[in-house]
N, C-alpha and C positions, 0 to 999 in steps of 0.2 A: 711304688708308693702305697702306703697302707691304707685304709679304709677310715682309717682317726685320723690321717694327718691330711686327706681328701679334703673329708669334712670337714676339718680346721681352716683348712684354704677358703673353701668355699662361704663359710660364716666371715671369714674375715671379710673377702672380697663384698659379699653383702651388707657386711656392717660400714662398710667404706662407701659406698655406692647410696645407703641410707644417708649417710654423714654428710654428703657431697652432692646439692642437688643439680650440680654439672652434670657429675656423671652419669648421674638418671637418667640423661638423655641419651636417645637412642643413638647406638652408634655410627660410626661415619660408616658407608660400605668401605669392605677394602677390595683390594682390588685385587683380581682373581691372579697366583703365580706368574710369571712368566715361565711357559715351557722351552725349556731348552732343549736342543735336539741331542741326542747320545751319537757317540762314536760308534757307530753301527751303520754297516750297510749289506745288508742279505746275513751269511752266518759270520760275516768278519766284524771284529770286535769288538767291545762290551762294554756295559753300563759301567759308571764311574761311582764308587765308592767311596772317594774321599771327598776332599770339601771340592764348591764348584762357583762358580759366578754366573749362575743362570741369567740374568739378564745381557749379559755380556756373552755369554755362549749363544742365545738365543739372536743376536745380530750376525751371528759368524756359521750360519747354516752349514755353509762348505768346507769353510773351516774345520767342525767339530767332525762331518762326514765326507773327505772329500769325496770326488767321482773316481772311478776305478780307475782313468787315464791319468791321474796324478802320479808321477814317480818323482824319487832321489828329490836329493836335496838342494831348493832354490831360496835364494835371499828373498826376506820379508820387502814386500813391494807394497806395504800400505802404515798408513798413519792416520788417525786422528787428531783434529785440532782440541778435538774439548781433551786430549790425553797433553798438549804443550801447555806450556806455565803460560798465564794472563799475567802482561802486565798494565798495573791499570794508573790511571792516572788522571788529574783533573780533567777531566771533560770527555775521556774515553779511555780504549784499554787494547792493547796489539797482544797478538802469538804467532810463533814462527814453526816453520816445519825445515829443517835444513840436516842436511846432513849427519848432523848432532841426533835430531830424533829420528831420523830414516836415513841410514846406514849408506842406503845404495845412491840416493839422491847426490850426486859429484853433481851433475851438469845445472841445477836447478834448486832455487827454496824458496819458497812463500812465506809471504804474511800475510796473515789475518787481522782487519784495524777494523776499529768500531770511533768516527766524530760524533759527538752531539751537536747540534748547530749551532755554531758560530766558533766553536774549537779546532784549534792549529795543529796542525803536526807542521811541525816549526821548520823555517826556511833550514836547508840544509841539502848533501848532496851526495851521490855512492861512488865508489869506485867500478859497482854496477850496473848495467844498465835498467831501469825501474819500469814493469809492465805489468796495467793493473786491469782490473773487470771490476766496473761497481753494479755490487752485491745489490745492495737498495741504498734509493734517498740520493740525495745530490751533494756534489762538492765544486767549490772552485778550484782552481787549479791555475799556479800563476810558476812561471820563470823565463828564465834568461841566457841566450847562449853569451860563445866566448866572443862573437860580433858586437854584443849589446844589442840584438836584437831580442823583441822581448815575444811576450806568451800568455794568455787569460783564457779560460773559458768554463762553462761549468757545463757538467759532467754528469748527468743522470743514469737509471739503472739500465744494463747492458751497454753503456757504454765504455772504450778501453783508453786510457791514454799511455804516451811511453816517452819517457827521459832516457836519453843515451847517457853511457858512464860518466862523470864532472859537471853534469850539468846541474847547477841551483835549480832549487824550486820549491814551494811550499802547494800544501790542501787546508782547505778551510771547508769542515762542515756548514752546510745551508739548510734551512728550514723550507720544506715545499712539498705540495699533498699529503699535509698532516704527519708526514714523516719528520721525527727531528734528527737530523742529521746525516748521517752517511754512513754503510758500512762497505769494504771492498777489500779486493784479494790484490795484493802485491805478488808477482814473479820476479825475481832476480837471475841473471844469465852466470849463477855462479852457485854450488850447492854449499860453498860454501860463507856464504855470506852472513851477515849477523846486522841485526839491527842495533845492537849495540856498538858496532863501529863504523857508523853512520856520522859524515862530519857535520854538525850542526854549528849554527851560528853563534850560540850563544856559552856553548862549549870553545870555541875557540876563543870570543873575545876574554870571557870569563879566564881563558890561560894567556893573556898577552898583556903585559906590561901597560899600565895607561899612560902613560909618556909615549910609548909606543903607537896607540888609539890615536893620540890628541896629534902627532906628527902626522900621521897616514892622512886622519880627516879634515886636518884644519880646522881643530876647534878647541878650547882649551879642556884639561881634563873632568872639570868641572860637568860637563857634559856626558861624562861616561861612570857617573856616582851610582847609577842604581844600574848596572848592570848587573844583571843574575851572577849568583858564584857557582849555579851550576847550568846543567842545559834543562830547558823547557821540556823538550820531547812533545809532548799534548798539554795545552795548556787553553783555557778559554781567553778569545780573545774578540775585539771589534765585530756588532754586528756588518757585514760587509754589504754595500751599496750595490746599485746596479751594476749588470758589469763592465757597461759602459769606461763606468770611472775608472774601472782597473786593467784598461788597456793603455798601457804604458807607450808613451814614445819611441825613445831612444833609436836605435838608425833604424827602425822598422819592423816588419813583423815576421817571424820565424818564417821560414821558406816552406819548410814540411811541418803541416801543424802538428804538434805534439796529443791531438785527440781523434778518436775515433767513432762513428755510431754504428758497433756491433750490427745489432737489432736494428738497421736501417737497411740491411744489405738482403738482396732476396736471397732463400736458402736454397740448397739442391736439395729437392722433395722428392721423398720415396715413399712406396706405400707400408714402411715402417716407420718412417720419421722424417726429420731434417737436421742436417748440418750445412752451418754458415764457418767456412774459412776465410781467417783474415791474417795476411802475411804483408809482405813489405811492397807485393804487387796490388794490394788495394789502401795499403796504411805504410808509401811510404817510407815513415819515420822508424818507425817500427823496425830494425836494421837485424838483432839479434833473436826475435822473438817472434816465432809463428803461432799460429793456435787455430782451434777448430771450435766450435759450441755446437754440442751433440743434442738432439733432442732423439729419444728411443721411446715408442708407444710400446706400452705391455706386453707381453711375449714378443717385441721385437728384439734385434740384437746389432750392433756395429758387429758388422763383417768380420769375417777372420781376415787379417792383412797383417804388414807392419809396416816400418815405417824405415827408408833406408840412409836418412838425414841426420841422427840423432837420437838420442833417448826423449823418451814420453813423461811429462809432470802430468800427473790430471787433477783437476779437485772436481766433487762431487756437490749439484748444486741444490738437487731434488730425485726424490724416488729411491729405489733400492736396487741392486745391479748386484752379477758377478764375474769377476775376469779371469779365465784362464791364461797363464804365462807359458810359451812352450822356450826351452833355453836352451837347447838340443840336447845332445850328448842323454837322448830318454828324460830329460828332464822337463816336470811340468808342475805347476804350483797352483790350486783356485783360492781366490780371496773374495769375500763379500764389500761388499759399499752402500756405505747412503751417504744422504746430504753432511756435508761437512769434511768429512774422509779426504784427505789425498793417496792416489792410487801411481806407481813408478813402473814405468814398461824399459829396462834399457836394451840397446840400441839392437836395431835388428829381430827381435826379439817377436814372433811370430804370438796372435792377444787377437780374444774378442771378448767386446764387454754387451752381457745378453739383461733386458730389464726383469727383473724376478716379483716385481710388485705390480699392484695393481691403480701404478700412476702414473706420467711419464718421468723418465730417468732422465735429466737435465746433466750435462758434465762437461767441462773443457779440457781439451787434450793440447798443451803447450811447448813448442820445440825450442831447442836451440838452435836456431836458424832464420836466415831472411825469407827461407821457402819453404811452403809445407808440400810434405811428399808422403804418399803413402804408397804399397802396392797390395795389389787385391789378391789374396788366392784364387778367386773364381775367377777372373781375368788372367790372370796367369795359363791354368789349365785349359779356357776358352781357347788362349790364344797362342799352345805350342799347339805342334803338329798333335792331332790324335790319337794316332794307334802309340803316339809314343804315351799318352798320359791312359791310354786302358794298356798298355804293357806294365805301368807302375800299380795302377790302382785296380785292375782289376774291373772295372765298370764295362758294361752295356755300352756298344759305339752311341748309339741312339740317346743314350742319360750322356754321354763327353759331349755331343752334338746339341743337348738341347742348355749346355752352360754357357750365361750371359758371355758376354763380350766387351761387356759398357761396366764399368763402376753401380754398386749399388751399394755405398756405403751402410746404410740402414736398412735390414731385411726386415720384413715381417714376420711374424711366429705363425 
């Protein structure tokens, strides 16, 4: 740039700034880059030259560098919900994480829903089984098996409930502790699932003959005029009463209640954290769907183990984490997390997730199963014969000798 065409800029910018007495005011601060971390680690590889997405690199520490134990090549095992389409809709808005946007996810896929209070995610019902955590805020929660045995309760935060596959049921956002509405994570026992073919009520009436209607219900067609021509999905609808009222008759009340309180149940406490597992031996109903709620304090880390039942969904709930994947055959993969993230371990697949912030790292690890299983590598080696585990490793009798024996899901750092 030349020295006249500087000074041109710059009279301008002042005569505009003169002209404008907005912009007289002093500026906002901006806020200082995000530094991203470069693809270097000691003399191995080099700063990047071409364009970059620093703040996007700057979440993916490991990513950008991994550790030196990373080798060959392992399928992408994470996703972001704020990377799935919102769809939004009167009174709220869902995103999904299935197969479609994470490749490996076969066994498992979530949704992400947001009620405002007093808005439906409309009666209707999957051909999978539905297993949820609410997020925050409260919802009711109402249906019906194939006994005409019915179902009501509402559902606050860390609580989980589960609809086996056919089963009807609807959610209704509630307003309570200032929170309006509801937000929570759906699990599906099927990666490949889709909330779009989801049978809803008003989708089917909406395709069936009203002659049809007025014969099934006994009631002349007249009665079925304002039905929707399409489906609701989220729609606002009746403030809902105590809930009392919405405990329905009919032959009685489900056997296995379709709800759970998470956050009721005492955790296995370690001097790194706590996790509370809840499978079909504390919840039941619950038939396909195991899961864990991790809590990790600051340089603590979930154990190396894995899990011999199944492939691993996790979503991330709070904090920032990183997991190494080992997939044999010299293969290993690290990937970063924070809140929001879904993270994929399949099956067998040897994984510890260590907290990398300075918060604790909240996260649910969810199985396809009635039982949760995991096994420990420290227990493992505790508990073969020793000179066989210093003939592999190489260790001190005395360091094979002084390795737990007991589970400690959550280490300390």
């Amino acid at each position: 740039m030349t020295e006249i065409s500087r000074r041109s800029m710059i009279a301008a910018a002042g005569g505009a700034m003169m002209a404008s007495p907005a912009l007289a005011q002093p500026a906002a601060p901006v806020a200082a880059p995000v530094a991203a971390p470069l693809p270097q680690r000691g003399s191995k590889g080099a700063d990047i030259l071409g364009p970059t997405n620093d703040p996007r690199a700057a979440e993916e520490p490991f990513t950008q560098a991994p550790p030196a134990t990373d080798h060959g090549t392992m399928p992408n095992l994470k996703w972001s919900f704020s990377d799935s389409h919102m769809r939004l809709e009167e009174g709220g808005w869902a995103r999904q994480t299935t197969l479609r946007e994470l490749p490996i996810s076969k066994a498992m896929a979530g949704v992400n829903m947001r009620l405002k209070a007093g808005a439906v995610r409309e009666m209707h019902w999957h051909k999978e089984a539905e297993w949820s955590y609410m997020i925050k805020g409260k919802a009711r929660i109402t249906a019906v098996d194939q006994d005409g045995r019915t179902f009501a309760d509402d559902v606050g935060e860390g609580d989980l409930w589960y609809f086996p596959g056919g089963i009807p049921h609807a959610i209704q956002g509630l307003s309570a502790d200032g929170v309006d509405g509801c937000e929570f994570l759906l699990v599906f026992d099927d990666g490949g699932f889709s909330e779009d073919s989801t049978f809803l009520l008003t989708d089917w009436l909406a395709h069936t003959p009203k002659d049809i209607l007025a014969k099934n219900f006994g009631l002349p067609e007249s009665a079925f005029a304002k039905i929707p021509e399409k489906e609701l999905y989220i729609f606002p609808g009746p403030t809902p009463g105590p809930l009392s009222a919405d405990l329905m008759g009919g032959a009685g009340q489900i056997p296995k209640t379709f709800s759970h309180r998470m956050l009721a149940q005492e955790p296995i406490r370690t001097r790194g954290g706590r996790v509370r597992i809840t499978d079909s031996t504390v919840f039941p109903a619950s038939a396909t769907i195991a899961a864990a709620l991790v809590e990790v304090e600051p340089g603590g880390m979930r154990e190396l183990h894995w899990h011999p039942n199944g492939d691993e969904w996790q979503y991330y709930l709070s904090g920032k984490g990183r997991m190494t994947v080992f997939g044999s055959e010299s293969k290993a993969r690290t990937f970063d997390y924070q809140a929001g993230d879904v993270g994929y371990v399949p099956f067998a697949m040897g994984h510890y997730i260590e907290n990398t912030g300075d918060t604790t790292l909240t996260f649910l690890e969810m199985f396809k199963s009635p039982r949760y299983a995991d096994v420990s590598l420290t227990q493992w080696l505790a508990l073969t014969p020793h000179p066989l585990v210093e003939a592999h490793l190489g260790m001190d009798p005395k360091q094979v000798d002084a390795l737990r024996q007991t589970k400690a899901p959550v280490v300390p750092g």
